[in-house]
C-alpha positions in Angstrom: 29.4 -24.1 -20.3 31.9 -26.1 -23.0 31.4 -29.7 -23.2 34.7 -31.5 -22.2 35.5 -32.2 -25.8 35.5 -29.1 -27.0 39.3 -28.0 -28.4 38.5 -24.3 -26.6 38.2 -26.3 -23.5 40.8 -28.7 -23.9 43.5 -25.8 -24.2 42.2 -23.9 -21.1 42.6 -27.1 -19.3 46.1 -27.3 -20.8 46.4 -23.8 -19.8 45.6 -24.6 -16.3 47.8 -27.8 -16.1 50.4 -26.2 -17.1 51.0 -23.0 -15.1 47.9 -22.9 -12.9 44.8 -21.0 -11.9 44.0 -18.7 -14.5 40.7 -17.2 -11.6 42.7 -13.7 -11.0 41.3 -10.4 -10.2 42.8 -7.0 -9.9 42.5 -5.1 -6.8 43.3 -1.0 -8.2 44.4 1.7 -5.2 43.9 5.1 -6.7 45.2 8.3 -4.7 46.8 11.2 -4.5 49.3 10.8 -1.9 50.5 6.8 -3.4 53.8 7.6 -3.9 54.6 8.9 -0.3 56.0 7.2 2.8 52.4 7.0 3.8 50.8 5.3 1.3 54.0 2.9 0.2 53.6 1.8 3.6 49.5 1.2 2.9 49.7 -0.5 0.0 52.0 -3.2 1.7 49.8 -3.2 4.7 47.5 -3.8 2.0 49.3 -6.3 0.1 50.0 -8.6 3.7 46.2 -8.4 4.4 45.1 -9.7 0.9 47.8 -12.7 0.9 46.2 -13.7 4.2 42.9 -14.7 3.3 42.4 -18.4 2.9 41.8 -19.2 -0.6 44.2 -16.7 -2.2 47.0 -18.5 -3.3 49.5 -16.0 -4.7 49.2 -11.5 -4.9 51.4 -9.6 -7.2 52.2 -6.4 -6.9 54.8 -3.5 -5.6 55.4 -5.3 -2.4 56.9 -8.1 -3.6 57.9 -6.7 -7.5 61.4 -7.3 -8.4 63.9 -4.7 -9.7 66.4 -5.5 -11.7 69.3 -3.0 -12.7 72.8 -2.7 -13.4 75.0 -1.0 -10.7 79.1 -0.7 -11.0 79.6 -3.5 -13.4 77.2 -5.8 -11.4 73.5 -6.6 -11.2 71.2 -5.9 -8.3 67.9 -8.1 -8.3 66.4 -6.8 -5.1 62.1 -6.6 -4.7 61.1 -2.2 -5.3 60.1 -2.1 -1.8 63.0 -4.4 0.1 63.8 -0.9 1.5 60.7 1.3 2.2 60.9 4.9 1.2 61.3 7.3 4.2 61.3 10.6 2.7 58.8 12.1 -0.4 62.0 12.5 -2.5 62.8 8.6 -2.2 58.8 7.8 -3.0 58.9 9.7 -5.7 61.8 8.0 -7.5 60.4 4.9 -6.9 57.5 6.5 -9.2 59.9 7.2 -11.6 61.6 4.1 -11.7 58.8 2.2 -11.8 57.0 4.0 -15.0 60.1 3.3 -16.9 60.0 -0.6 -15.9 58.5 -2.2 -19.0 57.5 -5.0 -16.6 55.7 -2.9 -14.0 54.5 0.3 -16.3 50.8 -0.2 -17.4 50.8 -3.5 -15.4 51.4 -3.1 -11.8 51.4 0.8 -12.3 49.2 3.1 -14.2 50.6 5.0 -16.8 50.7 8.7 -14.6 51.2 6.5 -11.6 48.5 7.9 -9.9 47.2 4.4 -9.1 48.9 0.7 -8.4 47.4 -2.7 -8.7 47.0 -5.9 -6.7 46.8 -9.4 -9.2 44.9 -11.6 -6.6 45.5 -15.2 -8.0 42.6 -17.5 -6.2 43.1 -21.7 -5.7 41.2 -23.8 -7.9 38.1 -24.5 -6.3 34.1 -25.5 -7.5 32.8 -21.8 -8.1 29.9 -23.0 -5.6 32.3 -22.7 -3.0 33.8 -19.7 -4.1 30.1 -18.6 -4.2 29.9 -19.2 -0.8 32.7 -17.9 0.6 32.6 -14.7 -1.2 36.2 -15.0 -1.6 36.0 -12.0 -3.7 34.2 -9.5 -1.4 36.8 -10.6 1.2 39.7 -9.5 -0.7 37.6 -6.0 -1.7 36.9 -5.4 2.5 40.5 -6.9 3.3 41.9 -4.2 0.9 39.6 -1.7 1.4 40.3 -1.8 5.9 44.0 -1.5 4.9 43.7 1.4 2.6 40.9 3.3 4.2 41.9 6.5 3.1 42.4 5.1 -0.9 39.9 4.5 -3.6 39.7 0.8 -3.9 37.7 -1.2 -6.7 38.0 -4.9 -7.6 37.5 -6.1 -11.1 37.9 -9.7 -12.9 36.4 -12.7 -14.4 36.0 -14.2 -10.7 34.2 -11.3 -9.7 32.0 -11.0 -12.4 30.4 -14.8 -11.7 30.1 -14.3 -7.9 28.3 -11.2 -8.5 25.7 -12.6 -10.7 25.3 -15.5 -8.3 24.3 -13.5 -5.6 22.1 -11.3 -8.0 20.5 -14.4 -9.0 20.0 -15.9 -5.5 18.6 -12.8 -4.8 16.3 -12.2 -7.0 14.7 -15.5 -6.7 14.0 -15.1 -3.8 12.0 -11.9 -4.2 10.7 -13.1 -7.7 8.9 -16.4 -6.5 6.7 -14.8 -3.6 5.8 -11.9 -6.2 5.0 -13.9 -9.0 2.7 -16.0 -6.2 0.9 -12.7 -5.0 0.6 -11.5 -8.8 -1.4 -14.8 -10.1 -3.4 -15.0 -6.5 -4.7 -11.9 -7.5 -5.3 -12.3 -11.0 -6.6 -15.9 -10.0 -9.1 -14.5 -8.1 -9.6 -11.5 -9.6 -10.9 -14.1 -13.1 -12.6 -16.5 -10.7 -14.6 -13.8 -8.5 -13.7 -16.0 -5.5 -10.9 -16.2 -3.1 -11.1 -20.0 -2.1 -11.3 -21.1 -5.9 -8.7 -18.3 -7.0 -5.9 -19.8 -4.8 -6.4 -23.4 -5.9 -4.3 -22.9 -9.4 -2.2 -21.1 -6.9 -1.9 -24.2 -4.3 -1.3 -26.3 -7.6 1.6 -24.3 -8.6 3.1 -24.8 -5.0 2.9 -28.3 -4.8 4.7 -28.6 -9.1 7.3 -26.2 -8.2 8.4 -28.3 -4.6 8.8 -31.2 -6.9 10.7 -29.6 -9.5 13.0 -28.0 -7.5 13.5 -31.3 -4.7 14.2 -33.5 -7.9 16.8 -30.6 -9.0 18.4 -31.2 -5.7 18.1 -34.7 -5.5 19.8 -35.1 -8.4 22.5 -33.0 -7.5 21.6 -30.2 -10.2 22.6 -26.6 -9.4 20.7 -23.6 -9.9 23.0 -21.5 -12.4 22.5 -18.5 -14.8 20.1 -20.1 -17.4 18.2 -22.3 -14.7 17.6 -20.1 -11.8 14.9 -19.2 -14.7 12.9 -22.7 -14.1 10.9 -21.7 -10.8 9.4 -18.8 -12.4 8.5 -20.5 -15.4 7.2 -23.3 -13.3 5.0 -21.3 -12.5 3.4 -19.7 -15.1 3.2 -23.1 -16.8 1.5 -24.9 -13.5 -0.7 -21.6 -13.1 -2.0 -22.1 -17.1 -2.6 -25.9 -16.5 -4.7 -25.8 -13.0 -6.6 -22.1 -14.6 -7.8 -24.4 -17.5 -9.2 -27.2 -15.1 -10.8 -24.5 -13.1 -12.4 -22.6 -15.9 -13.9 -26.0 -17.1 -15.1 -27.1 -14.0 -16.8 -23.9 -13.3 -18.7 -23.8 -16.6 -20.2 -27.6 -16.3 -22.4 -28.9 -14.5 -20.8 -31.6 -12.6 -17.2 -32.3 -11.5 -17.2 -35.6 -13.5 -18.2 -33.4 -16.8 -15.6 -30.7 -16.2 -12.5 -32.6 -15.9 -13.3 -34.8 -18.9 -13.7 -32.0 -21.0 -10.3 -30.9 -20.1 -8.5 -33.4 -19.4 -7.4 -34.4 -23.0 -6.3 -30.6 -24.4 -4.4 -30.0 -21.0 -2.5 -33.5 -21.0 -2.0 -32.5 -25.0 -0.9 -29.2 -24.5 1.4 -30.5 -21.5 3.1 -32.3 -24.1 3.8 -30.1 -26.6 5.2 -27.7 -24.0 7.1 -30.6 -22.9 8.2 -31.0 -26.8 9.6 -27.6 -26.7 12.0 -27.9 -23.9 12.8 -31.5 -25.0 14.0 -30.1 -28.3 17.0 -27.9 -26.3 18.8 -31.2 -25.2 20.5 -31.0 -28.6 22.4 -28.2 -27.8 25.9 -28.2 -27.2 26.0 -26.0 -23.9 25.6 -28.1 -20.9 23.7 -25.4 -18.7 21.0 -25.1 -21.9 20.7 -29.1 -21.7 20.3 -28.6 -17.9 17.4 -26.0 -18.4 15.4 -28.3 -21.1 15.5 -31.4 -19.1 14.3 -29.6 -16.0 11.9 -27.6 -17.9 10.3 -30.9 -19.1 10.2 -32.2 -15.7 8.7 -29.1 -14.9 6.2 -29.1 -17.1 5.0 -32.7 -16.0 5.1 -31.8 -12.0 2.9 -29.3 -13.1 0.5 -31.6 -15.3 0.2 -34.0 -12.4 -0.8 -31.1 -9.9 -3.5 -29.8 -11.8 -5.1 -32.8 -12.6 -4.9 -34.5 -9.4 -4.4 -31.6 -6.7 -6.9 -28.9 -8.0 -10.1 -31.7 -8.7 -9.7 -32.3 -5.4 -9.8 -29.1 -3.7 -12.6 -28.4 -6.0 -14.8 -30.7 -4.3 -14.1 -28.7 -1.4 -15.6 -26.0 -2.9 -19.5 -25.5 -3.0 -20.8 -25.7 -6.4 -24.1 -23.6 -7.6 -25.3 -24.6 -10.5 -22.9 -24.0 -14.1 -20.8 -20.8 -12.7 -19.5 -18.8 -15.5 -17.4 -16.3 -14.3 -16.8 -13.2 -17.0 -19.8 -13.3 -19.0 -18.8 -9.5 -19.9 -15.7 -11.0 -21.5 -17.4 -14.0 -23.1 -19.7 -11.4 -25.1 -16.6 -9.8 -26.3 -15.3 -12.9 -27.2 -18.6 -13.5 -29.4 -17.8 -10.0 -31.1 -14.6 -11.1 -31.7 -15.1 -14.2 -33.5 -17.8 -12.4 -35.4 -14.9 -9.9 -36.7 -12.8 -13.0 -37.6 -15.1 -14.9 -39.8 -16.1 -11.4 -41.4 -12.8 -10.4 -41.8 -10.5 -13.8 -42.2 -8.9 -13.1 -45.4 -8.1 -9.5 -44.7 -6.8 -11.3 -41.4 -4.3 -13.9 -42.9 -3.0 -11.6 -45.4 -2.1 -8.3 -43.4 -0.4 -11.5 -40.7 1.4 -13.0 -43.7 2.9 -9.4 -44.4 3.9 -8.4 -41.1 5.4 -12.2 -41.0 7.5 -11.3 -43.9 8.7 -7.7 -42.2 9.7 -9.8 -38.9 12.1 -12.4 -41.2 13.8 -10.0 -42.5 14.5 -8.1 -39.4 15.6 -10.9 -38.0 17.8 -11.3 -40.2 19.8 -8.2 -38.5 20.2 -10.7 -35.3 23.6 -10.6 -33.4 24.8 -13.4 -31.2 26.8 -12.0 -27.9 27.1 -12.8 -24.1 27.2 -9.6 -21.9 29.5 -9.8 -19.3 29.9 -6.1 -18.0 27.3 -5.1 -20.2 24.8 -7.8 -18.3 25.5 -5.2 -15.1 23.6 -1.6 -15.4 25.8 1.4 -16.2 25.6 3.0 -13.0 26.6 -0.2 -10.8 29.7 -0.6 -9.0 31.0 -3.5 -10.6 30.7 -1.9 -14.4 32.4 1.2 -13.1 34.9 0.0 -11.6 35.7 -2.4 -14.8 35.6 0.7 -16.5 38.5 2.8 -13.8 40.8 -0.7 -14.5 40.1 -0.4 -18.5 41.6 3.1 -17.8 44.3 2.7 -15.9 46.1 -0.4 -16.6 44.8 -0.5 -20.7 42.0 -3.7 -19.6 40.6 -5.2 -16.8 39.8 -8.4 -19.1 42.8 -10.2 -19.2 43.6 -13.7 -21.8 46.3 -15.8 -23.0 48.0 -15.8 -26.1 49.7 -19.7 -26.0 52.3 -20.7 -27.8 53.8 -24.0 -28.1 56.6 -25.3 -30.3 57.7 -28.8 -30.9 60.9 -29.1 -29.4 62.3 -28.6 -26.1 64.2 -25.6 -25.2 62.2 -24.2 -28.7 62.1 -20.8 -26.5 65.8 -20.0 -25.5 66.3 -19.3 -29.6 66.6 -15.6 -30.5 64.7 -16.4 -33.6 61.8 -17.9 -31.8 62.0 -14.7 -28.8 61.4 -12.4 -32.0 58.4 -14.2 -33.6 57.1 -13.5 -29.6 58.1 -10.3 -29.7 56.9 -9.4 -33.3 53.4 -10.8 -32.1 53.4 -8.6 -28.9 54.0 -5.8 -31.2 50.9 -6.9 -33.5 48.5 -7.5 -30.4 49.4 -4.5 -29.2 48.3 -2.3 -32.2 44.9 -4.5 -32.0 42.6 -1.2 -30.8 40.5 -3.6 -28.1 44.1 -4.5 -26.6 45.7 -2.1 -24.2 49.0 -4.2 -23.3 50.6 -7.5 -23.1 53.5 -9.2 -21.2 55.6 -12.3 -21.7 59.4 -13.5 -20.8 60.5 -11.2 -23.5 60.3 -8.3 -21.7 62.0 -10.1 -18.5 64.9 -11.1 -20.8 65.2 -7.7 -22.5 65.4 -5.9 -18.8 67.9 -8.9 -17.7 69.7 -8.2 -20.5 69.9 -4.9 -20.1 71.0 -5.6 -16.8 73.4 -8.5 -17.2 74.6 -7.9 -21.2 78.4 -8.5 -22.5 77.9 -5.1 -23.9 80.2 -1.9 -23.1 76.8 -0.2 -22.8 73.7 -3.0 -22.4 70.8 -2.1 -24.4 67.1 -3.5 -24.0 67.0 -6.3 -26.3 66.6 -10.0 -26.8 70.6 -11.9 -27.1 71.7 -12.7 -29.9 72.5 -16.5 -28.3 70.7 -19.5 -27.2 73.1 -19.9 -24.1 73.1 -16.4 -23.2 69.6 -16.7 -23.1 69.6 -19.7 -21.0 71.2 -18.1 -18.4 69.4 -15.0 -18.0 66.2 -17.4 -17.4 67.7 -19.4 -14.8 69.3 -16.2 -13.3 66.4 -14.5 -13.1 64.3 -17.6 -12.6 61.0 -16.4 -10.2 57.0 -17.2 -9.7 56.2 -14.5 -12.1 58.3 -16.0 -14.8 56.3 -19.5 -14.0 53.0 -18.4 -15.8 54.9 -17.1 -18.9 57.3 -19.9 -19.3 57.2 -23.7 -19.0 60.0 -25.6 -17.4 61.0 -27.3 -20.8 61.3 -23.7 -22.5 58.8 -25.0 -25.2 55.3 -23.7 -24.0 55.1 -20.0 -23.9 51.7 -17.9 -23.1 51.4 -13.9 -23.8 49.0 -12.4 -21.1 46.6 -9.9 -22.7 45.1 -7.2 -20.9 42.0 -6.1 -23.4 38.9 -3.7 -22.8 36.9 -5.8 -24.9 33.8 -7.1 -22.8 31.6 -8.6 -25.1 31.4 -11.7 -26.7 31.1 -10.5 -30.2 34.3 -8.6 -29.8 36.3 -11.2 -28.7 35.1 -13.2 -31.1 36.4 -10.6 -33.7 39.3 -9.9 -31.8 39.9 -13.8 -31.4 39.5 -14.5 -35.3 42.1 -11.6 -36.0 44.3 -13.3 -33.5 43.8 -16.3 -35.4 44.8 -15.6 -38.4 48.3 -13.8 -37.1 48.9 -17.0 -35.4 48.4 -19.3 -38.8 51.4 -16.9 -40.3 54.1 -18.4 -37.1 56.8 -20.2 -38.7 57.1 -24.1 -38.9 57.4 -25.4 -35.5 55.4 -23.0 -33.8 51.8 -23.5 -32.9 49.6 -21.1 -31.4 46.0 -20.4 -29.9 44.1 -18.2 -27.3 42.3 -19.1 -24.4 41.0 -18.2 -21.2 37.9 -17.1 -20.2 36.8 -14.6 -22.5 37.7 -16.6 -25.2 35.7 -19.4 -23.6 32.9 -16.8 -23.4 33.1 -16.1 -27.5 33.2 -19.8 -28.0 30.0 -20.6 -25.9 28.5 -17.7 -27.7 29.5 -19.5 -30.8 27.2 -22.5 -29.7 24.7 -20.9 -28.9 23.8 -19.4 -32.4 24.3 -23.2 -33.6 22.1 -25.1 -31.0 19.2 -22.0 -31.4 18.6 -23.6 -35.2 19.0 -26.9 -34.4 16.7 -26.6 -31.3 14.1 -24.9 -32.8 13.9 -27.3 -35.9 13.8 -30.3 -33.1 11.2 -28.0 -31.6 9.3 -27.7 -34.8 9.8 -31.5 -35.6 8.3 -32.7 -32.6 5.6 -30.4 -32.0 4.1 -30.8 -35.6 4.4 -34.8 -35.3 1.7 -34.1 -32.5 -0.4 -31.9 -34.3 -0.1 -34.5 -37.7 -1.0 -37.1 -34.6 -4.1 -35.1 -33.4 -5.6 -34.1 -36.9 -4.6 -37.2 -38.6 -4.0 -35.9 -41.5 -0.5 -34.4 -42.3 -2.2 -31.4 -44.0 -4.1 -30.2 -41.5 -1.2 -30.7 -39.0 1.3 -28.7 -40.8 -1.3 -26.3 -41.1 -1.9 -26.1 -37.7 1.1 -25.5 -36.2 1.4 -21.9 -38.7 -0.1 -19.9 -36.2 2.6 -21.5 -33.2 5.4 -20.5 -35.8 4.4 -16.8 -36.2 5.1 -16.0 -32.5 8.3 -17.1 -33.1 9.1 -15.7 -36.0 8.0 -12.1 -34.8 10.2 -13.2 -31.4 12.9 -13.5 -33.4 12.2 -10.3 -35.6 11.8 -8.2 -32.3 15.3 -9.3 -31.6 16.2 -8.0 -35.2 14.4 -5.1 -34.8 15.3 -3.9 -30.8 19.2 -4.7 -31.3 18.9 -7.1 -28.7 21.2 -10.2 -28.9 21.1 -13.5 -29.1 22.7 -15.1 -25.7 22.3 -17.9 -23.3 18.8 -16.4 -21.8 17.0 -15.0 -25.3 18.4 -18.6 -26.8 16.0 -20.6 -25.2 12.8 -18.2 -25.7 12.1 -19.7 -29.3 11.5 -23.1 -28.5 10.0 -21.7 -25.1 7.8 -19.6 -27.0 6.8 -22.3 -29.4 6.5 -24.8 -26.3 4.2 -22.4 -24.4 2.6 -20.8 -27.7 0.7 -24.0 -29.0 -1.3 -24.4 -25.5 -3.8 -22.1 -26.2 -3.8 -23.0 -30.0 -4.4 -26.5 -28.7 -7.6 -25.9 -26.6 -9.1 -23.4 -29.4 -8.8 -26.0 -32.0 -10.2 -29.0 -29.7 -13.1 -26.8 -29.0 -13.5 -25.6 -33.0 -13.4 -29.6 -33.8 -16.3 -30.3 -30.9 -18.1 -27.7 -32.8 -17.2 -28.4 -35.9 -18.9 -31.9 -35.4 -22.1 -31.1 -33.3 -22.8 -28.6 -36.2 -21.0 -29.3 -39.4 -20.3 -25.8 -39.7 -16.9 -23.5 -39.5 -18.5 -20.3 -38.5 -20.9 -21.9 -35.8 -17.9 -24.1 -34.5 -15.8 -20.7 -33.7 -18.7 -18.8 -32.6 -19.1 -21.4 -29.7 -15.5 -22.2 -29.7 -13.8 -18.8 -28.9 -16.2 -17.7 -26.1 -15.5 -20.8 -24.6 -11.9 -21.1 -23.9 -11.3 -17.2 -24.4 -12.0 -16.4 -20.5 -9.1 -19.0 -19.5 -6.9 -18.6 -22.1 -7.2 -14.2 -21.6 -6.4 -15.6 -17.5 -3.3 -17.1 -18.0 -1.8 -15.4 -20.8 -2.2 -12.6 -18.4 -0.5 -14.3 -16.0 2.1 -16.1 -17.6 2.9 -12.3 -19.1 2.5 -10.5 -15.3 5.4 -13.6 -14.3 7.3 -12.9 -17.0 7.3 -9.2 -16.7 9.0 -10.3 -12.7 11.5 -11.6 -14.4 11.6 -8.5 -17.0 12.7 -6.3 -13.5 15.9 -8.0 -13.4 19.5 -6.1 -12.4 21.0 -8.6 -14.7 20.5 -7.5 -18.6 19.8 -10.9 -20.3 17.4 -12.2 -17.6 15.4 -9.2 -17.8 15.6 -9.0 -21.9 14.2 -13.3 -21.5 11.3 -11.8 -19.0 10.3 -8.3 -21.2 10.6 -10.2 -24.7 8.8 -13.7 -23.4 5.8 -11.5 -22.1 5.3 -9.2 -25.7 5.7 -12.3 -27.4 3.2 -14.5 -25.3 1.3 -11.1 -25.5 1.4 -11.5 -29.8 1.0 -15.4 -29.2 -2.8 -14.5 -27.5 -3.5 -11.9 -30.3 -2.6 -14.5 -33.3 -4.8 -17.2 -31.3 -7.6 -15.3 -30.6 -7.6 -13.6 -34.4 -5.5 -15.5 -37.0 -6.4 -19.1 -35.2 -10.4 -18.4 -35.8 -9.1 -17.1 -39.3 -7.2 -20.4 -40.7 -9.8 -22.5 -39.0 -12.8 -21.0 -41.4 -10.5 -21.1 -44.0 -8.2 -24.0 -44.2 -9.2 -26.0 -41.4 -13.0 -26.5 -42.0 -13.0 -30.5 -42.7 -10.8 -30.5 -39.0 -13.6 -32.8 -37.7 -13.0 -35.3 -34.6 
């Protein structure tokens, strides 16, 4: 998501350089019978089968944990399970050794030692291929045949991304065909035909094959945010080709149909266009990715209903001026006869409930589910929520510290500050435990101190503690501990699973870390804290999207009116959608995040269609007649049929989306349709409204 200049980013990478893959889940075995012969014996069975998987490149766990103790004067580094128990009695100290092992207690081992953990360390590889592999259902079945008689759940960033991705790929492949079937039926449902019903459909076909081949040609990947392009492909291609139809069926000739439409769709194409245009100013790559592909979207779609659909039309027997809904066109006379009566009443009770919707918005949050994005009765969020239990947090980050000289680390004084900090994070309530080298050193100490009686505690010298970390130099050590001794990292295990609370967490963090002494530097990373940081973003590009959005879209309007006025005023009733989107965001506790970021200048984008063909309409009117009222009377009847059709639509497509497993796609789909929904009423009512009352010199 981060751009590659982004600090967050940078120290990840740094992160990664330095002591390697940082994609790790945790494999939890949960049973009643662990600590016998029996299940010892399973969980290395276990352990073998997980570390045999291609793509796995390191497990931890009691299989291959080292012990150390003192024993007669000496010290015994020996791994817990050199020797496997053979009796109950010897499993069962094992237990007990191992939940008085400040390295293994809470880590390896849950704190009643019911249940023992696997940290399955993956290679670096593109998370397309790990996609495909499905590394991390390999290592849940691996585990899962080894221990059949053992409750098994796997938890982890890793396993969090794969699982949306096949959620995703899923569901768009059910979505597309349903959305098809939904605006065939409405298409012909509007049309009272079948043949002319399916042309906006055959149009939407043909836009969406060459928005998705020129995704692929160029190499672009379907991801979170634009797995959301083919189904709004196809609302947008659906309201284009509908508007060609509708204007074709209501003339008398083909030649008279298309010209009337021609310029409000191309128009209308581009404002849309605008609206997606205005999101490649945000600092998220994958936000970029969705407006330029939207845009190219949006023309694929332009070029299909003007060129594709005129021509099936002429396939299709024409009887005279066919005006389909004439039941609806009457209510659409009513209606504009309510508006002109009632315009002032109109614009003022709008302008109130616009002032309600800006302040609840004001009560927006910005956050990224992660677990949250899952329902709370699916397997992945409940077995996040098992790990958060047992081992204190299933979410794990780094705490990295780095200090300006070499060997910075082997000074007692600079082993406290560490240890002081552990102490602090560890009284943080979203933090259930941490572990760095001090607590290897304390245990070696304990082990291998000059003391009559050695005590769990850091030495009091440098060289002291230079030998204990080449003496009890190991792999686990080498993601705690640079080789130079002067690039530390603290591993935090946290429950925290959304991004606002690691963003408070993170600025709490921050602030300890600005009280380290000279010579010691510190900052958090890792995913979760790449998380909070995107989220971050994502607040700042929504404002400056939107004003982009707003920028470009009223340039149009002042383009189309000529005259600045009557543009500015014109693009009011494209604003208020927004602005009630956003108050419905307010007002539901629904956050901002990467899918309900892009719905305002979506909204806006999609919004100012209709507006656009009411007001070419009004202005025809306006100058055959040289009156307001008679201009909407003709107006509204006129493009109220197709507009009624594919707001419909675009709202049934939407509402697809809306039936998503994943929480932020299905908050984009159910609070795009309501607001698309509020866009038609403030069209079809406040549009007529403004027009008769601030718009009535808006001739041609």
């Amino acid at each position: 998501m981060l751009p590659a200049d982004d600090p967050s980013r940078r120290f990840y990478e740094e992160l990664l350089a330095r002591f390697g893959s940082d994609d790790r889940v945790v494999v939890s075995f949960r049973s009643d019978s662990l600590f016998t012969p029996e299940g010892v014996a399973t969980l290395v069975r276990a352990t073998r089968a997980v570390e045999g998987i291609p793509g796995v490149r390191s497990v931890e766990g009691l299989a291959n944990a080292i012990r150390m103790r003192a024993i007669d004067g000496d010290v015994e580094i020996e791994g817990y399970l050199e020797t496997l128990p053979s009796t109950r009695g010897e499993a069962e100290a094992l237990r007990r050794a191992l939940l008085v092992d400040p390295l293994r207690a809470g880590s390896f081992v849950s704190r009643e030692g019911g249940a023992t953990a696997l940290l399955v360390t993956f290679e670096r590889m593109p998370e397309q291929a790990f996609l495909e592999s499905s590394l991390d259902l390999a290592v849940l079945e691996a585990a899962r045949q080894a221990a059949p008689d053992m409750h098994v759940v796997l938890a982890g960033t890793p396993h969090v991304k794969a699982e949306v991705g096949r959620i995703l790929a899923a569901e768009l492949v059910r979505m597309v065909p349903v959305v098809f079937v939904l605006m065939g039926g409405l298409s012909c449902f509007f049309f009272r035909s079948l043949r002319i019903g399916l042309i906006p459909v055959a149009a939407v076909a043909l836009g969406l094959v060459w928005t998705v081949g020129a995704m692929g040609w160029l190499g672009h990947d379907l991801n979170i945010v634009t797995t959301l392009i083919p189904p709004l492909v196809l609302v947008l291609g659906f309201a284009y080709a509908t508007h060609v139809v509708a204007s074709d069926r209501a003339h008398a000739s083909a030649e008279e149909g298309l010209a009337r439409v021609v310029f409000p769709v191309v128009f209308t194409a581009a404002t849309t266009a605008a609206g997606f245009l205005s999101l490649l100013g945000n600092g998220l790559e994958v936000i970029r990715g969705f407006g330029l592909f939207a845009a190219l979207a949006t023309g694929a779609t332009l070029v299909a209903a003007l060129t594709l659909v005129p021509l099936l039309l002429v396939t299709v027997r024409r009887d005279g001026t066919s005006t389909p809904g004439a039941a609806l066109e009457r209510r659409f006379a009513h209606l504009a006869e309510l508006d002109l009566r009632h315009a002032r009443a109109i614009l003022l009770g709008t302008a109130s409930l616009a002032v309600l919707a800006g302040a609840a918005a004001t009560r927006i949050e910005v956050n990224l589910p992660v677990i949250e994005n899952f329902g709370p009765e699916s397997r992945i969020r409940q077995a996040y929520a098992e790990v958060d239990r047992l081992y204190g947090g299933a979410n794990q980050f780094f705490v990295m510290l780095q200090a300006e000289e070499r060997g910075a680390f082997e000074q007692p004084a600079a082993l406290r500050e560490v240890a002081a900090l552990q102490t602090w994070l560890e009284a943080q309530p979203e933090i259930g435990g941490t572990t760095s080298v001090v607590q290897y050193l304390e245990v070696l100490n304990e082990a291998l101190g000059p003391e009559e009686t050695p005590t769990r505690r850091i030495p009091d010298r440098a060289d002291l503690v230079a030998q204990l970390l080449l003496f009890g130099a190991n792999e686990e050590l080498d993601v705690l501990l640079d080789r130079a001794h002067r690039v530390i990292t603290i591993l935090v295990r946290s429950t925290a699973t959304e991004t606002r609370q690691f963003d408070a967490l993170a600025r709490r963090i921050d602030a300890r870390l600005a009280e380290l002494p000279a010579g010691l530097r510190g900052h958090t990373t890792g995913n979760a804290i790449l998380l909070t940081r995107a989220a971050d973003r994502i607040a700042r590009g929504q404002a400056l999207s939107l004003l982009a959005a707003v920028g470009m879209i009223g340039l149009l309007l002042v383009a189309y009116f000529r005259s600045l006025r009557l543009g500015l005023l014109a693009l009011v009733p494209n604003l208020l959608p927004v602005l009630f989107y956003f108050g419905l965001l307010g007002a539901t506790g629904i956050t901002l995040n990467n899918s309900t970021a892009l719905m305002g200048s979506i909204v806006l984008g999609i919004a100012v269609d209709d507006t656009l063909h009411l007001l070419v309409e009004y202005r025809r009117g306006l100058a055959a007649h040289g009156d307001p009222a008679a201009a909407i009377r003709e107006a509204l009847p006129h493009v109220g049929r197709a507009i009624t059709c594919t707001t419909v639509a675009v709202c049934a497509g939407l509402l697809v989306v809306g039936g998503s497993a994943l929480r932020n796609q299905a908050e984009f789909g159910l609070l795009g349709a309501a607001t698309l929904a509020i866009a038609w009423l403030v069209d079809v009512t406040v549009t007529p409204a403004m027009c008769v009352t601030w718009l009535r010199g808006a001739r041609p």
